[in-house]
N, C-alpha and C positions, 0 to 999 in steps of 0.2 A: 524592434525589441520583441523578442515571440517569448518569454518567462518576465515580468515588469515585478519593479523592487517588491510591491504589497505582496505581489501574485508567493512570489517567492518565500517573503515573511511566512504566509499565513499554511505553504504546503509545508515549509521548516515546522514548525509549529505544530502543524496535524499530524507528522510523519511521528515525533517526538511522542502525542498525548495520545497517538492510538499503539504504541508499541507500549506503552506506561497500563491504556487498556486493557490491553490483548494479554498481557501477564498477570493484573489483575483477574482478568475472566478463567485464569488458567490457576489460580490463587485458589477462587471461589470454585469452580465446576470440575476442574481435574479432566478428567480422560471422560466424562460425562458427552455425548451428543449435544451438539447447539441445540437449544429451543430459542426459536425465532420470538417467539412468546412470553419468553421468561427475560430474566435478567442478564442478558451479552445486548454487548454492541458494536465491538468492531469484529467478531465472528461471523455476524448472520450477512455481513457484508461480503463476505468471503463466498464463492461459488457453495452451492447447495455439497456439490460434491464433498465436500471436504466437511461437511458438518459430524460425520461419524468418529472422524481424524482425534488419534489421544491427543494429551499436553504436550507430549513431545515433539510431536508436530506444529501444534501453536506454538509452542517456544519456539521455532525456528523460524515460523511465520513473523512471530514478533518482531523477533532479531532480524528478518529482511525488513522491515518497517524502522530500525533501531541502526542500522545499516546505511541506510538511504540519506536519513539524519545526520548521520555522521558525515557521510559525505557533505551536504549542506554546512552543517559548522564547521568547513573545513573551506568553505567559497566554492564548493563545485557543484554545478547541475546535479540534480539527484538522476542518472542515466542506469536501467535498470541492468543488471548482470545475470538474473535469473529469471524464470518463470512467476516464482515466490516475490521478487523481489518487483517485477512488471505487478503482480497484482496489487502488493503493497502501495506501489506508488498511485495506480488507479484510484484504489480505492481513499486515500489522502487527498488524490485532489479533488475526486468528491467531496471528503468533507471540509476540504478546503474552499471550495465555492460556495459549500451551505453555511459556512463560516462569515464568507463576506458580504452572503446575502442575509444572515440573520444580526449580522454586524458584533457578532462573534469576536474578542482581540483587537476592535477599534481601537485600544489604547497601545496596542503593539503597533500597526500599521501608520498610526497619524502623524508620525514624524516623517513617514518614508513619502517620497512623491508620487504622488497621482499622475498614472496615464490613461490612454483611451482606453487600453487592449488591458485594462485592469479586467474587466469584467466577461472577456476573451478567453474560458478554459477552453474551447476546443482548438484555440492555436497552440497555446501551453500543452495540449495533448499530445500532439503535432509535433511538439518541440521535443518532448521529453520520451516519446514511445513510437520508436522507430514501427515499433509490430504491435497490431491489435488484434492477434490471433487469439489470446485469452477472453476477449470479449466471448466466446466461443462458449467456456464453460460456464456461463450464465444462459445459454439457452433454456426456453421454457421445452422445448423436446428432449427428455431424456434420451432418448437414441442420437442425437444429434449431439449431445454432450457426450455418452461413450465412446461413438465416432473418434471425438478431439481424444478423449481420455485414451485410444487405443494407440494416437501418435502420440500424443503427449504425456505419458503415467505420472501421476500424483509424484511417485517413489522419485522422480527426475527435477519434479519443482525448484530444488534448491540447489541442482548444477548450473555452474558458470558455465555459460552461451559459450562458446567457441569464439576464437580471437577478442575475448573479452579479458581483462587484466581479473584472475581470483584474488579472491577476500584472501585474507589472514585464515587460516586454516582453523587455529587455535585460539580465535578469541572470544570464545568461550560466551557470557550471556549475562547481560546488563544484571538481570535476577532471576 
């Protein structure tokens, strides 16, 4: 079992409260630059690159996080389709293990069974993200992130991978 029932729970659940976030942040700050410092939370989690990025851009971000979810309350591996959508998931299962280490949701999870590989995200990484090329645009070298950014451009994040099934074109945006 490389994704175990809690592991699952608790990435449903993260994918959900940081796309509810990320709209919020978009609520309050607008086309504003992230400040790491101020009030955002699931933005400064986002590659440095993308912090100058308008609302519109988050809103799309969101909805790959709002996306992801969806697939999960539908029973299916959240398996990423995008660029946008590999980060979204990343960054959920981060706070999906800072979740079950700070015992975050216990009252969600304690029906479900306990296994070994509950406390196993780097299998679950393994599981869910065939490529950890975006690892990439978290470099602390700037030239080493343009590098990525010159195969990979921001404007492409939210195209469907090649032999990947596309989203609904037109559905539009939780809020």
């Amino acid at each position: 079992m490389k994704v175990t029932p809690r592991q699952r729970e608790l990435l449903r659940v993260r994918l959900w409260v940081y796309a509810d976030m990320l709209f919020d942040e978009i609520e309050e700050h607008g086309d504003k630059p992230v400040d790491p410092q101020g009030w955002w939370l699931v933005a400064p989690q986002l590659p440095r690159c993308t912090w100058h990025l308008d609302a519109t851009w988050r809103r799309h971000m969101a909805r790959a996080f709002d996306d992801l979810a969806g697939d999960m309350d539908a029973g299916a591996l959240p398996y990423p389709r995008s660029i946008a959508e590999q980060l979204a998931l990343r960054v959920a299962i981060n706070g999906a293990q800072t979740a079950m280490i700070d015992h975050d949701y216990d009252e969600i999870v304690e029906a479900l069974p306990q296994h070994p590989s509950d406390r196993d995200w780097a299998r679950m990484i393994d599981e869910l993200m065939s490529d950890r090329d975006i690892e990439a645009f978290y470099a602390t070298n700037p030239a080493e992130v343009d590098a990525f950014l010159a195969i990979m451009p921001i404007d492409g994040w939210f195209h469907t991978f090649p032999d990947h099934p596309a989203r609904k074109h037109n559905r539009g945006f939780r809020r």
